[in-house]
C-alpha positions in Angstrom: 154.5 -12.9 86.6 158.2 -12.2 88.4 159.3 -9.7 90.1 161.3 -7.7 87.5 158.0 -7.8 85.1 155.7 -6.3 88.0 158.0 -3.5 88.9 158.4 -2.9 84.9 154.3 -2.7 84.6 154.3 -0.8 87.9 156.8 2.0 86.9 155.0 2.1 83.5 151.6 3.0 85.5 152.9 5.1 88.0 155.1 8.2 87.5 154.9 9.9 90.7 158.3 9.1 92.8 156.4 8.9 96.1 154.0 6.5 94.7 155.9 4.1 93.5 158.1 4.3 96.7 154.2 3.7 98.5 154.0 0.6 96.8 157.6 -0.7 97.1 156.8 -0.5 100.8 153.5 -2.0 101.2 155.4 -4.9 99.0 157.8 -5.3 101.5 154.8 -5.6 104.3 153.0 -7.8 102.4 156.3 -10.0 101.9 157.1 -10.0 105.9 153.4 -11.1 106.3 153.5 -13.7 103.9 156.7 -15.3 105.7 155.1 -14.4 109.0 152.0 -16.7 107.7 154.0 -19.1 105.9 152.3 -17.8 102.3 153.8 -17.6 98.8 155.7 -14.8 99.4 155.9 -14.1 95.6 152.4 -14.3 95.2 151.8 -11.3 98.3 154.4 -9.1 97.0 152.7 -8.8 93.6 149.6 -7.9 95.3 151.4 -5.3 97.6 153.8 -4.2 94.4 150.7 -3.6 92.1 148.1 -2.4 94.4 147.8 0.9 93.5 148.6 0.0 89.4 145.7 2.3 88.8 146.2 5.3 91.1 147.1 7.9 88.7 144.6 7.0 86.2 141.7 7.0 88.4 143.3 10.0 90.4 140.1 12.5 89.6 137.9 9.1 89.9 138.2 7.6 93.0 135.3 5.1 92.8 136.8 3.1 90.1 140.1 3.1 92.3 141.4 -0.5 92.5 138.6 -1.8 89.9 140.6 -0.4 86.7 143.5 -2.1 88.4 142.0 -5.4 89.2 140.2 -5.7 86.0 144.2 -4.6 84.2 145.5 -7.6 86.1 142.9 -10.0 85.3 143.4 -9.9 81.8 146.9 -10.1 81.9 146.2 -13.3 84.1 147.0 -12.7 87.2 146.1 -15.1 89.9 142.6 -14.5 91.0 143.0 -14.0 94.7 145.7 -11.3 94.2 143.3 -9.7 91.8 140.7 -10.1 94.3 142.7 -8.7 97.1 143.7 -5.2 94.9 140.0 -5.4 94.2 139.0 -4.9 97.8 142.0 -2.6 99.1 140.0 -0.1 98.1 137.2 0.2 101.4 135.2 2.8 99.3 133.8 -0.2 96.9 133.0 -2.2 100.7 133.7 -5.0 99.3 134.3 -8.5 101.5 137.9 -9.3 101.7 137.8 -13.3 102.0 141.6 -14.0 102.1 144.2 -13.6 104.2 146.3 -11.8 101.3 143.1 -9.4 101.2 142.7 -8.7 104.8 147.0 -8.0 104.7 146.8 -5.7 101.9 143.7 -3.8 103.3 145.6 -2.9 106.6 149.0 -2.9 105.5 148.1 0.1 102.5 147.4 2.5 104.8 150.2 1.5 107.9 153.2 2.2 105.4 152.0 5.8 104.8 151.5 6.2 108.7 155.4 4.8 108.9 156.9 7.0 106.6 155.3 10.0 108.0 156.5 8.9 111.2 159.9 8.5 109.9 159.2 12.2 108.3 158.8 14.1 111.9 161.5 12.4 113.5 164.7 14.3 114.2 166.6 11.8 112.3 164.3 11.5 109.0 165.1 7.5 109.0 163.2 4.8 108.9 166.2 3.1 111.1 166.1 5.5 113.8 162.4 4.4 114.6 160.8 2.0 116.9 157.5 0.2 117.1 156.5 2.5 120.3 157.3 5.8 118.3 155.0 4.3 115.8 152.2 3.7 118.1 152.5 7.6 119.8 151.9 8.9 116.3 148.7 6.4 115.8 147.4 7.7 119.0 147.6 11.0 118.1 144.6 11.5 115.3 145.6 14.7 114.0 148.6 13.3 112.7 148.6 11.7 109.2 144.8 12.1 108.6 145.4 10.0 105.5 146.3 7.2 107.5 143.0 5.7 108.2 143.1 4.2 112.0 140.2 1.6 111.5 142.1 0.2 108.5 145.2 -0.3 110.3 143.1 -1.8 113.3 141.9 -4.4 111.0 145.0 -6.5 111.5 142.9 -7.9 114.3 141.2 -9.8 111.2 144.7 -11.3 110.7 144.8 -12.3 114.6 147.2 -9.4 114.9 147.8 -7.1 117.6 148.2 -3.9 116.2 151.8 -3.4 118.3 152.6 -6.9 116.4 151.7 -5.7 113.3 153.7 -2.5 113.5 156.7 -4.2 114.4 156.7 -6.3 111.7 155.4 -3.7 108.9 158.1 -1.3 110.1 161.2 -3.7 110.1 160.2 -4.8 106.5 160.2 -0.9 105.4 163.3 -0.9 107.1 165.0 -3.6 105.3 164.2 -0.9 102.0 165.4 2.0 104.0 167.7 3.0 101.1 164.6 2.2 98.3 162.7 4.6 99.8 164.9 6.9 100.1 164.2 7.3 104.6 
C-alpha cells in the first residue's frame, strides 16, 4: 500500500480533525525512527499512519481497540509485522510486542500527544518554539497530560533509547509537519 492510499483509508476511518492530525504525527515519529534504525521507512509510516484506523469505531469499546484495526489491515493484506505492531499498540490487550516497529509504535503513540500538549501551554502555541528540555519539564510533571501514559513513553528504553534521545528525535519529526498539524 502507498502513501496516498493509506491516508485515503485513514481519512475514510477517522473524521475527527485532531485524530487524524494524532496519527499524521505519530507517522512522522515512526518515519524519523525508521531512518534512525535504518528500517523501511515506508513500511513504519503505514503502521504510525494507520494505528488508530479503528479509534472511532471502537470509541465506546475500548477492548477491541487496535484488534478491529489490525484484523481491517490483515485482510486488505497488509504486511504482517505492521499488522502485528497496530495489534499491540494497544497495552490494554498486553500483548508482546516482538519487533522493533512494535516497540516504536507503542512508545511513540503516546509521546506525540505529550508534544502537542506541550506545544499547547507554551506562550508561542508552536511546535517550533519548543525544545527537547521543555518537553522533558512537562513529562516530569504528572499532572500534566494524564493521557500521556509515562511508562509508555519510558519504553523507548526497549529501543536502546534514552528517553531525552527519544524526545529529540520524536519532536523534530512533528516539527518538520508543524504546518500539518496545524502547531
Amino acid at each position: 500500500m502507498q502513501r496516498k492510499e493509506a491516508l485515503k483509508l485513514m481519512e475514510e476511518n477517522i473524521k475527527q480533525k485532531n485524530l487524524r492530525k494524532h496519527c499524521l504525527a505519530v507517522e512522522a515519529v515512526m518515519a524519523e525512527l525508521a531512518d534512525y534504525f535504518d528500517k523501511d521507512e515506508q513500511k513504519w509510516r503505514l503502521a504510525g499512519l494507520l494505528h488508530d484506523i479503528d479509534y472511532e469505531q471502537t470509541a465506546d469499546q475500548p477492548e477491541k481497540h487496535s484488534q478491529l484495526g489490525a484484523d481491517k489491515l490483515a485482510e486488505m493484506g497488509m504486511e504482517a509485522k505492521i499488522v502485528d505492531a497496530v495489534r499491540s499498540h494497544n497495552g490494554m490487550h498486553q500483548l508482546p510486542r516482538k519487533t522493533l516497529m512494535a516497540k516504536a509504535l507503542y512508545a511513540a503513540d503516546p509521546l506525540t500527544g505529550l508534544i502537542v500538549a506541550s506545544a499547547l501551554i507554551h506562550p508561542e502555541k508552536k511546535l517550533d518554539a519548543l525544545d527537547t528540555e521543555f518537553v522533558l519539564n512537562r513529562y516530569g510533571d504528572s499532572s500534566f497530560a494524564k493521557g500521556a501514559d509515562r511508562d509508555v513513553i519510558a519504553s523507548c528504553k526497549e529501543l536502546d533509547l534514552e528517553l531525552k534521545e527519544f524526545v529529540a528525535l520524536s519532536l523534530a519529526a512533528m516539527q518538520n509537519i508543524s504546518d500539518d498539524l496545524g502547531l
